[in-house]
C-alpha positions in Angstrom: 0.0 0.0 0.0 2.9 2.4 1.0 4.4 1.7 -2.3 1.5 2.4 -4.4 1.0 5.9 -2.7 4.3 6.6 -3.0 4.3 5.4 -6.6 1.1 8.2 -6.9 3.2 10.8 -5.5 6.0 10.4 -8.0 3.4 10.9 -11.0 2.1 13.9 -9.3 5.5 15.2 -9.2 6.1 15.1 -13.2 5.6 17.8 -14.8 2.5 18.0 -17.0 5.3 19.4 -19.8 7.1 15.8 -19.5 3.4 14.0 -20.2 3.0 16.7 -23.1 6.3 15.6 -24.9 5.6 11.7 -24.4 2.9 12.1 -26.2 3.8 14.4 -29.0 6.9 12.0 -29.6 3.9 9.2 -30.1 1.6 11.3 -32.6 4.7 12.9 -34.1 5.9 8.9 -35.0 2.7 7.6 -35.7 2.4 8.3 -39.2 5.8 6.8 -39.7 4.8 3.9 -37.6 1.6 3.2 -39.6 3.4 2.9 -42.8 6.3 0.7 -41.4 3.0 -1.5 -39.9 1.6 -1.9 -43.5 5.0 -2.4 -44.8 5.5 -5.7 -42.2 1.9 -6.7 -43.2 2.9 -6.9 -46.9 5.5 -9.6 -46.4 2.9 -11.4 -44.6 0.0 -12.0 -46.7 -3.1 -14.2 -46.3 -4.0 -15.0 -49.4 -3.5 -11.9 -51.6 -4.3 -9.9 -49.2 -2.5 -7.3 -46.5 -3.7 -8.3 -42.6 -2.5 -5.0 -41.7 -4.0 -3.2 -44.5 -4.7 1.1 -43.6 -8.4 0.7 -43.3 -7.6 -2.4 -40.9 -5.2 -0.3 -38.8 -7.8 2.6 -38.7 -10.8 1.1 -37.9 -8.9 -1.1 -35.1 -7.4 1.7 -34.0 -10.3 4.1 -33.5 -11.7 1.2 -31.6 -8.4 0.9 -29.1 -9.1 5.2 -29.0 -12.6 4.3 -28.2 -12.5 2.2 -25.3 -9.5 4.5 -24.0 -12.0 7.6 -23.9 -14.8 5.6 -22.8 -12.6 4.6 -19.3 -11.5 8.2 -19.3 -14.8 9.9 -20.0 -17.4 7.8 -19.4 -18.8 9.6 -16.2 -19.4 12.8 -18.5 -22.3 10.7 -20.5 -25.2 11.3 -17.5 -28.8 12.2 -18.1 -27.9 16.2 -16.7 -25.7 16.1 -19.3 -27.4 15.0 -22.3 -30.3 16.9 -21.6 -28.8 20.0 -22.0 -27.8 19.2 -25.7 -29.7 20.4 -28.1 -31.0 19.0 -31.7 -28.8 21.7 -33.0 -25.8 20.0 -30.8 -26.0 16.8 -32.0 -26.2 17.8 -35.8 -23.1 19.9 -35.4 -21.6 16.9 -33.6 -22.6 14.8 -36.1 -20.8 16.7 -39.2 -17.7 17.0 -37.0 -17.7 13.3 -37.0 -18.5 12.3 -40.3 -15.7 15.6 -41.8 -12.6 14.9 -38.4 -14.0 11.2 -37.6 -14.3 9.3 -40.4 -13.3 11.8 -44.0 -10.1 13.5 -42.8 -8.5 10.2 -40.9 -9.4 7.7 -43.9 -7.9 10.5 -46.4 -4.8 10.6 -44.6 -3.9 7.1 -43.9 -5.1 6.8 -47.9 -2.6 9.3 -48.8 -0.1 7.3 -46.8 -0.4 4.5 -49.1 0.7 6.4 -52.6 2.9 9.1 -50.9 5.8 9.7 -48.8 4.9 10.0 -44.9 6.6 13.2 -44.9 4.7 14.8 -47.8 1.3 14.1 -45.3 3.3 15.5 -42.2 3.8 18.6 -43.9 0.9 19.2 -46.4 -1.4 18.6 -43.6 -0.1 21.7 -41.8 -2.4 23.5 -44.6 -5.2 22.5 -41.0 -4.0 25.8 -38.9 -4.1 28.8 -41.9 -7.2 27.4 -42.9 -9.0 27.3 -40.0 -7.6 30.8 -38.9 -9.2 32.3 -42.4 -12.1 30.5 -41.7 -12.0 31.8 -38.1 -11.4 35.8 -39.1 -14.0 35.4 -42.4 -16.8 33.4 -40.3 -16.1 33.9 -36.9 -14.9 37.3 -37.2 -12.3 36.5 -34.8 -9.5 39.0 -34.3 -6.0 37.9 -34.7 -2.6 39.5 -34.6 -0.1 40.4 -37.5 2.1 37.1 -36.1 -0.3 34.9 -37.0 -1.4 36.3 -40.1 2.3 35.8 -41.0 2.4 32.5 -39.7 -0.2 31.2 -42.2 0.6 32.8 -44.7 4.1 31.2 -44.4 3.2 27.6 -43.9 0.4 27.8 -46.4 3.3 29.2 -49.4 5.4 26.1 -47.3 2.6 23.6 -47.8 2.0 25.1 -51.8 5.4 24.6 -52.5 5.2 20.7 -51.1 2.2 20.1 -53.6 3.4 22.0 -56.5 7.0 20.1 -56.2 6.3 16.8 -55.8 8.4 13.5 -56.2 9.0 12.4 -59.7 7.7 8.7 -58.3 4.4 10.1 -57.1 1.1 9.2 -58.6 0.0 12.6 -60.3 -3.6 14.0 -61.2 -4.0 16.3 -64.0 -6.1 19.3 -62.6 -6.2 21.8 -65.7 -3.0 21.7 -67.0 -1.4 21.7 -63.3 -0.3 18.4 -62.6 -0.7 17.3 -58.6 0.5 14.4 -56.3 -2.8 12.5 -55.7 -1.6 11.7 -52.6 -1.1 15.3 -51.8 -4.7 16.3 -53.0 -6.4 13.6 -50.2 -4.2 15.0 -47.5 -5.1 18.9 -48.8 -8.6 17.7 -48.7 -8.4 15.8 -45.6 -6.8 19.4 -44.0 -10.0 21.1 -44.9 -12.5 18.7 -43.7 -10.5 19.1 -40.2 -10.4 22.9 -40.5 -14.2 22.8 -41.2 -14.9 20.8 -37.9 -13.1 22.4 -36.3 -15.1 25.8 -37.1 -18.1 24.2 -36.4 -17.0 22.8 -33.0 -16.1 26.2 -32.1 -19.1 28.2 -33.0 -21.8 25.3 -31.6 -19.9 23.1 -29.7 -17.7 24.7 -27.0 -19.5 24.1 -24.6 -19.4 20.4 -25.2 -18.4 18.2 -22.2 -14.6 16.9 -23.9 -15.8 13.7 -23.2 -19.0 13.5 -24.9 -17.3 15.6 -28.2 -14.6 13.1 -28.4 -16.5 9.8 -27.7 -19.4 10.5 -29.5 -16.9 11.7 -32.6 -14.6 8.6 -32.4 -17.6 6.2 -32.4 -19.6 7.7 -34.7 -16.8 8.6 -37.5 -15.7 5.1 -36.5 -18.6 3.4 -37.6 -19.1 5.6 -40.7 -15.8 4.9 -42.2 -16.4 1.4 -42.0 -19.3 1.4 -44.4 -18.0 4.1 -46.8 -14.9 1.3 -47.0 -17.1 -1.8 -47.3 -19.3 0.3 -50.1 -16.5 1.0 -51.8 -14.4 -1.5 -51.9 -16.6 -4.8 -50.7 -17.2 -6.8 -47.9 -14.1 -8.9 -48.3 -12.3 -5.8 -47.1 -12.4 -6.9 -43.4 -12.3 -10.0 -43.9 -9.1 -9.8 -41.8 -10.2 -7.7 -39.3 -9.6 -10.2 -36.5 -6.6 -12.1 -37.9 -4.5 -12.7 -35.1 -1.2 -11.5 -37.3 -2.9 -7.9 -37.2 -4.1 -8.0 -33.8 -0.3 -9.2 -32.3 0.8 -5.6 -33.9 -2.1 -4.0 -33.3 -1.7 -4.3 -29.8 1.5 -2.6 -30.0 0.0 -0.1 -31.8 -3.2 0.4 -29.9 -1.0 0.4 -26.5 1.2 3.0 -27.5 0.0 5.1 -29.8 -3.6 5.7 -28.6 -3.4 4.4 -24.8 -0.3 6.0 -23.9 -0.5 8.9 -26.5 -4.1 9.7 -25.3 -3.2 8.8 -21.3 0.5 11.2 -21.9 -1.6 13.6 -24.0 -4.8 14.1 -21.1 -2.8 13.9 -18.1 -0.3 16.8 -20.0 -3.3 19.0 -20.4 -4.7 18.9 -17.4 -1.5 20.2 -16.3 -0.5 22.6 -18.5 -1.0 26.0 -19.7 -2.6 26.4 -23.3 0.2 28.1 -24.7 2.6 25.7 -23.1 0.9 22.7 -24.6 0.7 24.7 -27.7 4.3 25.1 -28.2 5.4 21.4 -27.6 2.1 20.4 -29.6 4.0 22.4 -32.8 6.7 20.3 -33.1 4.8 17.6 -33.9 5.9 17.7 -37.9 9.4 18.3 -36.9 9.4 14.9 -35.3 7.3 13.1 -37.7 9.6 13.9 -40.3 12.8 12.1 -38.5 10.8 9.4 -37.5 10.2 8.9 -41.1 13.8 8.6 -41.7 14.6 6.8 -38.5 11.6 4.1 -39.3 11.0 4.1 -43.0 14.8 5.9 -43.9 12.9 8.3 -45.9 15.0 11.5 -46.7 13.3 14.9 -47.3 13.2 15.8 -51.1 14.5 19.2 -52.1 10.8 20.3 -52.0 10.1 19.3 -48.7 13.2 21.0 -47.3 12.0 24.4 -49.1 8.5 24.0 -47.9 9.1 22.6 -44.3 11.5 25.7 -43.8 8.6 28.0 -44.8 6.3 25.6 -42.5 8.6 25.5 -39.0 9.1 29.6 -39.8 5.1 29.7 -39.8 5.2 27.7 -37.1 7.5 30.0 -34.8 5.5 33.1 -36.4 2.1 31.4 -34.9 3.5 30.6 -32.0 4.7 33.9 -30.8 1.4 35.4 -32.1 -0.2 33.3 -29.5 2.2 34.0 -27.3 1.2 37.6 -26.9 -2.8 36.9 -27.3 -2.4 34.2 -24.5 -0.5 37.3 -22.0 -3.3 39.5 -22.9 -6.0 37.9 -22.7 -6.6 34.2 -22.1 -5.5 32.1 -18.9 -6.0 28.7 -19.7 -8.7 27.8 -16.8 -10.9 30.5 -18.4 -11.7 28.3 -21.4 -13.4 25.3 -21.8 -12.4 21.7 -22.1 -13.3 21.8 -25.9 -12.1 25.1 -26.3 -8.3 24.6 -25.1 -8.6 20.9 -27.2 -9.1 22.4 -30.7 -6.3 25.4 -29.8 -4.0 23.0 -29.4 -4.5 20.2 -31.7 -5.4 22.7 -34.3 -0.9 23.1 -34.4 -0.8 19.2 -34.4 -2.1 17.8 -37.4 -2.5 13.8 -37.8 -2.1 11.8 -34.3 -2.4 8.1 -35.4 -6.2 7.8 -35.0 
C-alpha cells in the first residue's frame, strides 16, 4: 500500500510538460509507424491480401481510441448532461464526426499508401491557416499580425510541397497543373479538419470533452467502416480479427492511442494552453525524423523548401499566441473543448 501511494506521489510530481512531450513523440511517430506497420503486413499475406491493410489499422485503432475515452470519460455521459444538448448540438456533432472522424482520418492514412509520410506531415499543416481564415471570415475573430504571417508562411510552405512533388508520385491532372494525388487527399483531408473544427467552435464549445470526443470517435468510427465496405466490398475486413494484425495492433493500440491519449490528457490537465501549444507544434518536426529513422525516408529538395517556410510559420504562430495568450486568455478561463481544438489545431494527424 505504502508503495503504491508513494508510486502516486512520483506521478504527481512530473511535470505536465514531460506528459505533453511523451505524447507528441507518439503522434509525431505515428504516421511513420503506420506505414512501417503496412510495410511488415505486406511480407505477410493471407491469401492476396495485406492483414495490416490502412483501413484495418484505422478502424482497429479508433476502436483501441474508443475504449481509452470511454474509461477516461465515461462519467461525462449522465442524463444532466445530455439533456442539456440540443437537436442543434447533435447535428453539429454529427458533421464533425462524419468531416474529423471518419473523411479526414481515412484521407490521410489513404494518402499514406501512394505518398511519402513526410509529404502528409507537412501538407497537412495547410489545417492551422485554414482554420484561422475560416475563423477571421466566419467567426470574425480577431488575430494579430504574427499569426497572419504565420499562415501565410506555412500555407506558401505547404504550396510549395504540392506544387513540387516526387518524380515517383502518382499525379492527377487538374487543368494543366499536374498534382500528387496523394497530396490532393491530405489537402482535402486538412480542410474537412479545419471545417470541424469551425463548427465545434461556433456550436460546440460548450461540449463536455468527453461526450465531443466519444461521441466523434464512435460515430466517425462506424461511418468509415461502411463508406470502406461500399467502396471497396465486404471482403475488405475480412481480416479484421486475424491474429497476425491484432499481435501488432496491440503494439499499436497500446502505445499510440493508450499512452499517447493517457500522456496527451494527463499533460493537459496540467499545462498552460500556450505551453501545450508550443510542444504540440513540433509535432511535424518529429514526424519527419521518424520517417527517416523508421521508414529511412530523406526529405526531397521540395520538402526542405517548404518545411523551412512551414517551421518559420510555425515559430510566427506561435509567438502570435504567445502575446494573445499574455493578454487575454489564462487557460482555466476556457473550456475543455475550447483549449482541445487550440492545441491540436498546431498538431495535425495523431495516429487515430
Amino acid at each position: 500500500m505504502t508503495r503504491v501511494k508513494r508510486q502516486h506521489r512520483l506521478t504527481h510530481k512530473i511535470p505536465g510538460q514531460i506528459y505533453l512531450w511523451l505524447a507528441i513523440l507518439i503522434f509525431g511517430a505515428s504516421s511513420a509507424v503506420t506505414r512501417k506497420l503496412t510495410e511488415i503486413g505486406a511480407h505477410h499475406l493471407i491469401g492476396d491480401r495485406n492483414p495490416i491493410s490502412l483501413c484495418n489499422v484505422l478502424f482497429v485503432g479508433n476502436l483501441c481510441a474508443l475504449m481509452v475515452l470511454i474509461a477516461i470519460y465515461w462519467r461525462q455521459w449522465n442524463q444532466t448532461n445530455l439533456r442539456q444538448l440540443s437537436k442543434r448540438d447533435w447535428i453539429s456533432l454529427t458533421i464533425v464526426a462524419i468531416l474529423s472522424g471518419a473523411l479526414a482520418p481515412g484521407l490521410i492514412f489513404q494518402a499514406l499508401a501512394i505518398t511519402g509520410v513526410n509529404n502528409v506531415v507537412l501538407i497537412s499543416r495547410l489545417e492551422p491557416p485554414l482554420t484561422l481564415a475560416f475563423s477571421v471570415w466566419l467567426l470574425r475573430e480577431r488575430v494579430n499580425k504574427w499569426e497572419i504571417g504565420g499562415a501565410i508562411a506555412a500555407f506558401i510552405g505547404v504550396s510549395l510541397t504540392i506544387l513540387l512533388p516526387s518524380p515517383d508520385t502518382p499525379m492527377m491532372n487538374m487543368g494543366g497543373l499536374k498534382l500528387g494525388l496523394g497530396e490532393i487527399l491530405t489537402a482535402v483531408g486538412a480542410l474537412a479538419v479545419a471545417i470541424s473544427t469551425i463548427i465545434g467552435k461556433k456550436y460546440l464549445s460548450q461540449i463536455p470533452l468527453g461526450i465531443y470526443t466519444i461521441f466523434r470517435t464512435a460515430l466517425g468510427t462506424v461511418i468509415f467502416f461502411f463508406i470502406a465496405l461500399g467502396l471497396y466490398g465486404q471482403e475488405h475486413f475480412i481480416d479484421v480479427f486475424s491474429p497476425f494484425l491484432w499481435q501488432w495492433m496491440l503494439v499499436y493500440g497500446f502505445v499510440i492511442v493508450v499512452l499517447g491519449q493517457s500522456f496527451w490528457i494527463k499533460g493537459l490537465r496540467s499545462s498552460t494552453v500556450s505551453t501545450a501549444s508550443l510542444i504540440g507544434s513540433f509535432t511535424p518536426i518529429i514526424g519527419i525524423i521518424a520517417a527517416f529513422l523508421i521508414l529511412n525516408e530523406t526529405p526531397s529538395m521540395a520538402q526542405y523548401l517548404g518545411g523551412s517556410l512551414i517551421l518559420a510559420g510555425i515559430f510566427l504562430s506561435q509567438l502570435g499566441m504567445q502575446r494573445q495568450n499574455s493578454r487575454r486568455i489564462a487557460s482555466r478561463n476556457l473550456s475543455s473543448m475550447q483549449v482541445e481544438q487550440q492545441i491540436e489545431m498546431g498538431m495535425g494527424f495523431k495516429g487515430l
